[in-house]
C-alpha positions in Angstrom: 0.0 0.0 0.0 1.9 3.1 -1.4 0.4 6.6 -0.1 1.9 10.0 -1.2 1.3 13.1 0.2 2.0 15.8 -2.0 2.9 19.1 0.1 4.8 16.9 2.5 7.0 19.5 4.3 4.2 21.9 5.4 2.3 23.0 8.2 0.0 20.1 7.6 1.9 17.7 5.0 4.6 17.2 7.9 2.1 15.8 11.1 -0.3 14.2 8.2 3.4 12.5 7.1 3.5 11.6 10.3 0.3 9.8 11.0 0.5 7.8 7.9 4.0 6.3 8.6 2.7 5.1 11.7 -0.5 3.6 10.6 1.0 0.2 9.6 -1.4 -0.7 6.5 0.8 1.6 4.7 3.9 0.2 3.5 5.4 2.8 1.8 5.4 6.5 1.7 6.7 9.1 -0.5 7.0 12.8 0.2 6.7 15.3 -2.5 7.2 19.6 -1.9 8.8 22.0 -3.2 11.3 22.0 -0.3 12.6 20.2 2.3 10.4 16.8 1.6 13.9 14.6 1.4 14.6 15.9 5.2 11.4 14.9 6.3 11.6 11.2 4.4 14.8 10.6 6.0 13.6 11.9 10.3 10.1 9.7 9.3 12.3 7.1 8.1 14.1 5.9 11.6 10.5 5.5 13.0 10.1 1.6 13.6 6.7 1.1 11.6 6.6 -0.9 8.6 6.7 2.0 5.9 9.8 2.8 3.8 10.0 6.6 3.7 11.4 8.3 0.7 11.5 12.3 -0.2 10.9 14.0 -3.1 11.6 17.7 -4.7 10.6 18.9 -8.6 14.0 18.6 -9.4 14.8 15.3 -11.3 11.6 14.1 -12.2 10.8 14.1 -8.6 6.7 14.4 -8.9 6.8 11.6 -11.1 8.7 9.5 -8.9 6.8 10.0 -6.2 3.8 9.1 -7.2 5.0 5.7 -9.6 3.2 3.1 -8.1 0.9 5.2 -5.7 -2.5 4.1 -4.4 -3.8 6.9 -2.4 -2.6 10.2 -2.8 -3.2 13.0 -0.2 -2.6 16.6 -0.9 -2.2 19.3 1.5 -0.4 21.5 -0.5 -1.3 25.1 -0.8 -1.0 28.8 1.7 -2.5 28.3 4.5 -5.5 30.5 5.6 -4.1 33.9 7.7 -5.5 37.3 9.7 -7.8 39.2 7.3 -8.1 36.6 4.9 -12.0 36.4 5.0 -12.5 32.8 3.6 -11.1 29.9 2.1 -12.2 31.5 -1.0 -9.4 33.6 -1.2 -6.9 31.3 -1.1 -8.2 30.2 -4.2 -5.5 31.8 -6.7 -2.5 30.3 -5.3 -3.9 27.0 -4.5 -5.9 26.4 -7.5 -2.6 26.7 -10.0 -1.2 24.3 -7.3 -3.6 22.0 -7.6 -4.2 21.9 -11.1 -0.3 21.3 -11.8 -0.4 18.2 -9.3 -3.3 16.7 -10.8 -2.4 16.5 -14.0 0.7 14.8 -12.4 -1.3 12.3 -11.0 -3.3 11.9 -14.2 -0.2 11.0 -16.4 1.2 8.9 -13.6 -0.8 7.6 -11.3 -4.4 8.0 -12.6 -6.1 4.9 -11.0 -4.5 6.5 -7.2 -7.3 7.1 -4.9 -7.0 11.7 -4.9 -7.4 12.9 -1.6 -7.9 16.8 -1.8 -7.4 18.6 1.7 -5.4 22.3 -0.4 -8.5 24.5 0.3 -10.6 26.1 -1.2 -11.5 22.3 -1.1 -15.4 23.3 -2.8 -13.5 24.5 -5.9 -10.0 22.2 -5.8 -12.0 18.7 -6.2 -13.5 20.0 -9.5 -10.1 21.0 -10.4 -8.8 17.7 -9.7 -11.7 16.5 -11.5 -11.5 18.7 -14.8 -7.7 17.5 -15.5 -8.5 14.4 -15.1 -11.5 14.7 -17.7 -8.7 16.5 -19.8 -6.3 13.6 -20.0 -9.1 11.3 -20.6 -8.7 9.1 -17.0 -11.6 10.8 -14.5 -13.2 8.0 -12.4 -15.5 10.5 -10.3 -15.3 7.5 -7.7 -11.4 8.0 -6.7 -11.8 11.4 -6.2 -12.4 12.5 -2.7 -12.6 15.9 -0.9 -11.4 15.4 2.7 -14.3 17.4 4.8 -13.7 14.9 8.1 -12.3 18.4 10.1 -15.9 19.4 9.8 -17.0 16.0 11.5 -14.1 15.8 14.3 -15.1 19.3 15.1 -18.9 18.9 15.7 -17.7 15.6 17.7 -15.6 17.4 19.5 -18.1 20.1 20.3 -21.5 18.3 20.5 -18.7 16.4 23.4 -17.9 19.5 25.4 -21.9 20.3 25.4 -22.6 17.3 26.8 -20.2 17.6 29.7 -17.9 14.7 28.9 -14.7 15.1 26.3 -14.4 10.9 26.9 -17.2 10.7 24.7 -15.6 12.6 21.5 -14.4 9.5 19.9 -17.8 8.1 19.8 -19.6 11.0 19.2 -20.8 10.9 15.8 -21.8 13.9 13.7 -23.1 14.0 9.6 -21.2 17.1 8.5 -23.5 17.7 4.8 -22.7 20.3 2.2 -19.2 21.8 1.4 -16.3 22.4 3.4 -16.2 26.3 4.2 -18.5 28.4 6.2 -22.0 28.6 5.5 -21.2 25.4 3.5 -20.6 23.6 6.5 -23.8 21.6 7.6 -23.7 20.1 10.2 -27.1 17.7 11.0 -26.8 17.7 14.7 -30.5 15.7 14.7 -28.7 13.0 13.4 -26.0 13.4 16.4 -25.6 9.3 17.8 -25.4 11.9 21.3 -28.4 13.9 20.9 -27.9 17.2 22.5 -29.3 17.9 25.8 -33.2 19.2 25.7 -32.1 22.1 28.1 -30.1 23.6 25.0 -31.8 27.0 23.6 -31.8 28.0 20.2 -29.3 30.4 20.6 -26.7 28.2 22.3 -27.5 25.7 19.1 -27.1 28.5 16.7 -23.8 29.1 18.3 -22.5 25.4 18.1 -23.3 25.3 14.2 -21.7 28.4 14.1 -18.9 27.1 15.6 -18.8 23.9 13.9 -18.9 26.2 10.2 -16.2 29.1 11.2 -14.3 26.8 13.5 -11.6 27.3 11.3 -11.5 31.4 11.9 -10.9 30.3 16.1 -7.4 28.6 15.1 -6.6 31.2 12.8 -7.4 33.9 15.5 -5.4 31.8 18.5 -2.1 31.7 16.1 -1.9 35.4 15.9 -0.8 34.8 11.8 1.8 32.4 12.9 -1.0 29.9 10.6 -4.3 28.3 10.5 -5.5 24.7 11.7 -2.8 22.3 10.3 -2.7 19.4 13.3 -6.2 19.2 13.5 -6.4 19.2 9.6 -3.5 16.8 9.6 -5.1 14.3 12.5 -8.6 14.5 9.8 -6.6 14.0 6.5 -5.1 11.0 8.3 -8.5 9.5 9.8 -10.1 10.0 6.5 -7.1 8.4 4.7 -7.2 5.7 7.1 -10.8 4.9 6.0 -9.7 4.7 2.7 -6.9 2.3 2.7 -8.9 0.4 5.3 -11.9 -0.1 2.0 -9.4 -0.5 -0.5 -7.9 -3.6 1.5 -11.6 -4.8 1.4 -13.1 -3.8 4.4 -16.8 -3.2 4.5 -19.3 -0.7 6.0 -17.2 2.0 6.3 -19.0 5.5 5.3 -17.9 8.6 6.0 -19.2 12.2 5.0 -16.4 13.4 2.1 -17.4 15.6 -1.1 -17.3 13.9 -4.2 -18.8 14.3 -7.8 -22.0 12.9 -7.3 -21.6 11.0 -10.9 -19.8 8.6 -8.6 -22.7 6.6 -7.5 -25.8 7.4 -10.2 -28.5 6.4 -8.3 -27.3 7.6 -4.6 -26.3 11.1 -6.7 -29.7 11.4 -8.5 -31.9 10.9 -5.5 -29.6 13.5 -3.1 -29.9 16.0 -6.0 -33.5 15.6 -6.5 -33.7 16.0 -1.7 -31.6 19.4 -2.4 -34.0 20.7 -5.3 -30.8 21.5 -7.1 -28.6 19.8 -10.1 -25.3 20.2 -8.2 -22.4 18.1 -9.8 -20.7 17.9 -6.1 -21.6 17.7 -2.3 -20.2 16.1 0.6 -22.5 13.8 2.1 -21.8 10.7 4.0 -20.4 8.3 1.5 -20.2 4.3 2.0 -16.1 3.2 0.6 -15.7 0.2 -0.9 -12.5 -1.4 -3.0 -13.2 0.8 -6.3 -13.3 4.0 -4.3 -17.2 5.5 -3.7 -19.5 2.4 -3.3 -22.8 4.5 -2.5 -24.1 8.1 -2.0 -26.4 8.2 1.0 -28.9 10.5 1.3 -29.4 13.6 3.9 -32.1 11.3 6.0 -34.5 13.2 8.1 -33.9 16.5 8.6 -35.1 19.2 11.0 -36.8 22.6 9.0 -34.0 24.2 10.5 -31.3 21.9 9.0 -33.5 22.7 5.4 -33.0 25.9 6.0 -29.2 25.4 6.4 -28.8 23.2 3.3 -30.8 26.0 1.3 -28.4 28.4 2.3 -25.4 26.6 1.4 -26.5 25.9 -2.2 -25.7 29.3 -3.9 -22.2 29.2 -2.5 -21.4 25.9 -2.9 -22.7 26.1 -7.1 -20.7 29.1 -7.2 -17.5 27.8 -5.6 -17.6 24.7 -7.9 -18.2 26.7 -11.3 -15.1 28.4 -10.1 -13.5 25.2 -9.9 -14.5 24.1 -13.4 -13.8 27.6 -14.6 -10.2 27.8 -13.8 -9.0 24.6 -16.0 -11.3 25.5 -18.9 -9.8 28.9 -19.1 -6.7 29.1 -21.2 -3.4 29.6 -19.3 -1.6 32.9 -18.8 
C-alpha cells in the first residue's frame, strides 16, 4: 500500500506525514514539496513502523517518482489560511494553480490513485482535480475524494464538550453535509448518535453550528498569523485516509461524510440532488467506501426545518465555488 502526500513538508503535510508512517497498512510512503520533503523522508524514516520513507523535490523528475506506483494520494499543499483573509475562498489563486499542476501529475502517472484533496478552497479544488483528469481522458469521479472529516471531528468534539464529557468525542458521531467552508458547512446535529441535551436554547444551538462552520477562523485567530488549523487538519486527513486504505484492502461498511462528484454513484447522486432541489455536480454527504473507491451516495435522512433551511443556504455558495472550480482549468493559461 503506497500513499503520497504531496505538500509533505508543510504545516500540515509534515504531522499528516506523520500519522500515515505510523498507521501500519501503509507500506510505503513518499513525500513530495517544493522543499525540504527529502529531510522529512529521512527523520520519518528511523520510526520503527513498517513503511519505507522516501522524499521528493521537482528537481529530477521528482513528482513523477513520487507518485509511480501510488495508491492513495493525499494533498495538502497550498497557503494556508491567515488574519484578514476572509474565507477559504481567497486562497483560491494560489492554490488552485497548485492543484491543477499536481493533478495533472497524477493523471499521467498515477491516474487509477485514490485523490485525496485537503489544499483549500477544497469546494473548488476537487473540481479541479476532476477537470484535469476529464482532460487527460482518465476521470473516475469515484477515486476522487474531498477530505471534509475536520468538519465532522469538530462537531464531535463540540457536541462532546456540550454534553459535559470530552471521553465521549471518539464516539460522538456527527453527519457534516454540504461543502467544506463556512455557510457550507452543515452540520445535522439531529442526526447526532449523542443527541444534545433538551435544556439547549436555540441560541446556544445556533452558536455550536456556528462554531462547527467558522471553526476554522478560532485557530486562525489563536495563532496570531503564525498559521491556521494544520494538526487538526492533519489528525482529519489522516482518519479520512485511514478509512480509505482500510476499504481499499476490502473492508466493508465504512461510510464517512467526504465531497465527491456525485456522478460517482448514479442512483445515490440522483436521488440526493433531487432532496436538495438543485442539479449540483458535487456535495459532501456521508459516502459508503468500498474497493473501487465511492461504493454509495447516501442521502441527507431526516432533517429538521431548521437543517432545510441550512442546506438551502449553502446551495448558492457551494454552485458558485464549484463553477469556479470548473472555470479555472477551462480557461486558457496565462
Amino acid at each position: 500500500m503506497k500513499a503520497v502526500v504531496l505538500g509533505a513538508a508543510g504545516g500540515i503535510g509534515q504531522p499528516l506525514s506523520l500519522l500515515l508512517k505510523a498507521n501500519p497498512a501503509v507500506t510505503e510512503l513518499a513525500l513530495y514539496d517544493i522543499v525540504n520533503a527529502p529531510g522529512v523522508a529521512v527523520d520519518l524514516s528511523h520510526i520503527a513502523t513498517p513503511s519505507k520513507v522516501e522524499g521528493f523535490l521537482l528537481l529530477d523528475d521528482g513528482l513523477k517518482k513520487a507518485l509511480t506506483g501510488a495508491n492513495v494520494v493525499v494533498i495538502p499543499a497550498g497557503i494556508p489560511r491567515k488574519p484578514g483573509v476572509s474565507s477559504r475562498d481567497d486562497l483560491f489563486k494560489i492554490n488552485a494553480g497548485i492543484v491543477r499542476d499536481l493533478a495533472t501529475g497524477i493523471a499521467t502517472t498515477a491516474p487509477k490513485a485514490f485523490v485525496l484533496v485537503i489544499s483549500n478552497p477544497v469546494n473548488s479544488t476537487v473540481p479541479i482535480v476532476a477537470e484535469v483528469f476529464k482532460k487527460h481522458g482518465v476521470f473516475d469521479p469515484k477515486r476522487i475524494f474531498g477530505v471534509t472529516t475536520l468538519d465532522v471531528v469538530r462537531a464531535s468534539t463540540f457536541v462532546s464538550e456540550i454534553l459535559g464529557d470530552r471521553s465521549l468525542s471518539p464516539s460522538v458521531s456527527v453527519p457534516v453535509v454540504g461543502g467544506h467552508s463556512g455557510v457550507t458547512i452543515v452540520p445535522l446535529l439531529s442526526q447526532s448518535s449523542h443527541p444534545l441535551p433538551s435544556s439547549l436554547d436555540a441560541s446556544a444551538l445556533d452558536a455550536l453550528i456556528n462554531r462547527i462552520q467558522f471553526g476554522g477562523d478560532e485557530v486562525v485567530k489563536a495563532k496570531d498569523g503564525a498559521g491556521s488549523a494544520t494538526l487538526s487538519m492533519a489528525y482529519a486527513g489522516a482518519e479520512f485516509a485511514g478509512k480509505v486504505i482500510r476499504a481499499i484492502k476490502g473492508e466493508k461498511g465504512i461510510v464517512a461524510p467526504t465531497f465527491v462528484n456525485l456522478a460517482s454513484d448514479k442512483t445515490g447522486g440522483d436521488a440526493l440532488k433531487r432532496e436538495l432541489g438543485k442539479d449540483l455536480e458535487y456535495f459532501s454527504a456521508p459516502v459508503e467506501l468500498g474497493v473501487d473507491g465511492i461504493a454509495k451516495i447516501h442521502g441527507l435522512g431526516k432533517i429538521t426545518a431548521a437543517e432545510k433551511v441550512l442546506v438551502a443556504a449553502a446551495l448558492p455558495e457551494l454552485s458558485a465555488n464549484i463553477e469556479k472550480g470548473v472555470a479555472f482549468v477551462e480557461a486558457p493559461k496565462l
